[in-house]
Steps between C-alpha positions, in 0.01 A plus 500: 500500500691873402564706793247815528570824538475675789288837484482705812460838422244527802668346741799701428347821516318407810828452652663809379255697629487346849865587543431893379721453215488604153565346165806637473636391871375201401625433249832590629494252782368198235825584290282590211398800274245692562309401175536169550355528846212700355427223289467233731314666701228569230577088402599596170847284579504234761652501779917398454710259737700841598229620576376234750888463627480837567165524702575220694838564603454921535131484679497132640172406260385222475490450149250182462280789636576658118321191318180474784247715575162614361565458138418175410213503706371815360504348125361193608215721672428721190533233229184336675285804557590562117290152482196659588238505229502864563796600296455391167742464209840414497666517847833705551813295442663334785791729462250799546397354844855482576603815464195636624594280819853604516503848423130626635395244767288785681274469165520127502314538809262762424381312170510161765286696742266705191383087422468376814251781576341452139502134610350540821193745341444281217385195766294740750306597139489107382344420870285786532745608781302693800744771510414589148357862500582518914663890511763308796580243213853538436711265250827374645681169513381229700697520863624162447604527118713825645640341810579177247671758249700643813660180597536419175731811400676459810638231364333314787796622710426763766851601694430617830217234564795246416742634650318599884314125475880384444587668809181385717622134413852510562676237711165407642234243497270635281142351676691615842576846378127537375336428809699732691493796238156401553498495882685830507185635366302390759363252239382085620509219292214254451485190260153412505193372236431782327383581108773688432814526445606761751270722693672801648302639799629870607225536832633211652860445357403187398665320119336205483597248233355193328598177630376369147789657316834373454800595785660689252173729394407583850905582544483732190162654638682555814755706328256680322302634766884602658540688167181692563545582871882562540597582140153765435726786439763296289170360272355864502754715381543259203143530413595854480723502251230276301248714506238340427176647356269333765441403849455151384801453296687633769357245762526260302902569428554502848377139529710440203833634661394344882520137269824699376658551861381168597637282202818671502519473900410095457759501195787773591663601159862441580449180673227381213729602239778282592272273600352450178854476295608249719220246476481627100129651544368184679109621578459191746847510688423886476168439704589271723840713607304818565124368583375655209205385271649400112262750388660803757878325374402497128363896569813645728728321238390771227551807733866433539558805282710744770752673318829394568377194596285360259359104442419377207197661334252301501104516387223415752159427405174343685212401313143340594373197290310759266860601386470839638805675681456570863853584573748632203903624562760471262881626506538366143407588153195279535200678624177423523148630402358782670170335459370155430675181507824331441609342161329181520840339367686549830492242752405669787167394335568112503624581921121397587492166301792351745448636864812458708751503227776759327423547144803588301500660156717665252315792312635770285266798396516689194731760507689147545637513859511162666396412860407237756212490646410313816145455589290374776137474666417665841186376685376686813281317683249660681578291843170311506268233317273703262720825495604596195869421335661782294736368255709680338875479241806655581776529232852617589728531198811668387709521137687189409825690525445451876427094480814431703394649830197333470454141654194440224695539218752151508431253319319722261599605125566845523745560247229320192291791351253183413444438843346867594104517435357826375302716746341844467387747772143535364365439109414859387890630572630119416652493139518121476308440106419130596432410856232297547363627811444841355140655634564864323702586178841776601469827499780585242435222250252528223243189433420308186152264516432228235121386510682161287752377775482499884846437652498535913396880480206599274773760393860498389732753638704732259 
């Protein structure tokens, strides 16, 4: 596979300007011409080994941080809103959304936000929504599509949450250290039959837990509720700098960074980290070491994105036996739909057809990057006879360049192209001409129909 480029132009300005200096200081300190600078930044020339040399060794960057970031993400995002049936005609070229992504990602996310508020007025008029013609109606996104998109752009990394739940754990027993953060805070401790996971009560100072759930769920509630009482002004201040459009997207963040604090606390990044290169990314040996769930290992595995100190990037994706995607991360070039399902290809699909067991595969997409893909079913009992089960698919995956830290890639045939089944992320952005599991035709492909032949598709793909 040739080597890309690497355009940064936004990243690099971003940078200059954080350290007050202008193109010309700049440029001075990156040993290069002041043209030359001005062209990178605008991505008209990518970004030259001297140039990385230079950033890492005269401002300590770290340059993987260069190649990551919202990009990727941001075409992946616009080429499926560009699905819509809305926008008709040809759709911009790829290379448009790139640029566009690169060079103006504050637009990327205006045009993102202009559809998902087109999106979100076209289904209250297809449902004959009550707040149509209501003079409070206002159209926004949904508070969890924005606290989603948050995480999401975060990278699914958020620093000082890591970092203070790293310091709450150290040298301790983790269960030990919870029930005295908790005790500190005046807070008891009751295990008892109740229909819930957790139930938090602030008049009595009473957390009582499910004895229905697993030891390492009620140890992870635990932690959250000590995320919520000890760390409020840690968890606050970060919702902050979100700022969020609504009271419910903020609450609902601040759940999402208390299961931050407390998988982090129950998984503490340096000690994780090594963990995980030593036993080569072993979910089971992983949960069993640090009485985690596989589901809370597969998770905390793609977060190891601090900079400096970075795992492998992995993708992290849960799905429900209807296909659709409950939980979605991904440090790699694969991301996945904004809305809908997965690519029916993939075998986090086939995870529910063998309960118990580790499905490998081998999958490259079409811009022809390769990966493995490990996938697996998660039941969660609901503690008695007649409750119901929740079942759900994780997948945990990474590029094949990484297969050698991973335990589930022996024995398998990485280096044969043959071996490596086709996948998509969803079929109106997918430019595969003959799948077979195809539900919609691509968005950038003209069709041809024949009324005298039927192949798979009542269409053929230009």
């Amino acid at each position: 596979m040739a080597t890309q480029k690497l355009y940064a132009g936004a990243k690099l300005r971003e940078m200059r300007t954080r350290l007050s200096l202008t193109q010309k200081e700049f440029a001075a300190k990156l040993g290069v011409s002041l043209p030359y600078l001005n062209q990178m930044e605008n991505n008209n020339r990518p970004v030259s080994t001297t140039v990385i040399l230079a950033l890492a060794q005269e401002f300590g960057l770290d340059v993987t941080e260069l190649s990551t970031g919202d990009s990727e993400r941001l075409v992946t995002d616009m080429r499926e809103v560009l699905a819509d049936p809305v926008f008709a005609g040809d759709a911009p070229p790829l290379a448009d959304l790139r640029l566009s992504a690169s060079n103006a990602p504050a637009l990327a996310r205006a045009f993102l936000e202009l559809h998902r508020a087109y999106r979100q007025t076209h289904e209250r008029l297809a449902s004959l929504d009550e707040a149509l013609g209501r003079e409070d109606a206002r159209i926004q996104a949904s508070p969890w599509e924005e606290v989603r998109d948050f995480f999401h752009y975060c990278d699914n990394y958020i620093d000082a949450v890591d970092r203070a739940a790293e310091r709450f754990a150290a040298g301790r027993d983790i269960r030990t250290a919870a029930l005295k953060a908790l005790q500190q805070s005046g807070v008891s401790v009751e295990e008892t039959d109740i229909d819930r996971l957790r139930h938090y009560d602030g008049d009595e100072k009473t957390l009582r837990l499910s004895n229905r759930a697993a030891p390492e769920t009620r140890l992870f509630q635990m932690l959250l509720q000590v995320a919520l009482l000890r760390q409020n002004d840690l968890l606050e201040a970060t919702l902050d700098f979100a700022r969020f459009h609504s009271e419910e997207a903020r609450a609902i963040a601040k759940i999402g960074l208390a299961n931050y604090f407390a998988g982090a606390a129950l998984m503490p990044y340096g000690r994780f980290l090594a963990a995980a290169q030593e036993t080569r990314h072993d979910l089971e040996l992983l949960s069993s070491r640090f009485g985690a769930s596989v589901e809370q290992v597969a998770h905390r595995l793609s977060t190891l994105q601090r900079p400096g100190a970075k795992g492998i990037p992995f993708f992290f994706v849960r799905v429900d036996q209807a296909g659709t995607i409950t939980k979605r991360h991904s440090a790699t070039r694969l991301q996945f739909a904004r809305f809908g399902g997965a690519c029916p290809l993939w075998n986090v699909h086939r995870a529910f057809e063998t309960p118990g067991r580790f499905l490998r595969q081998l999958a490259e997409t079409p811009d022809g990057v390769q990966y493995i893909s490990l996938a697996r079913d998660v039941s969660k009992t609901g503690g008695s006879f007649g409750a119901p089960v929740r079942r759900y698919a994780i997948a945990l995956g990474c590029e094949i360049r990484h297969a050698a830290s991973l335990v589930y890639a022996d024995n398998m045939d990485v280096k044969n192209d043959a071996a490596f089944e086709p996948i998509g992320i969803s079929c109106r952005i997918c430019e595969r001409k003959d799948c077979h599991q195809r539900s919609v035709p691509p968005l950038e492909r003209r069709l041809t129909v024949n009324a005298d032949a039927r192949g798979v598709l009542p269409y053929e793909v230009s």
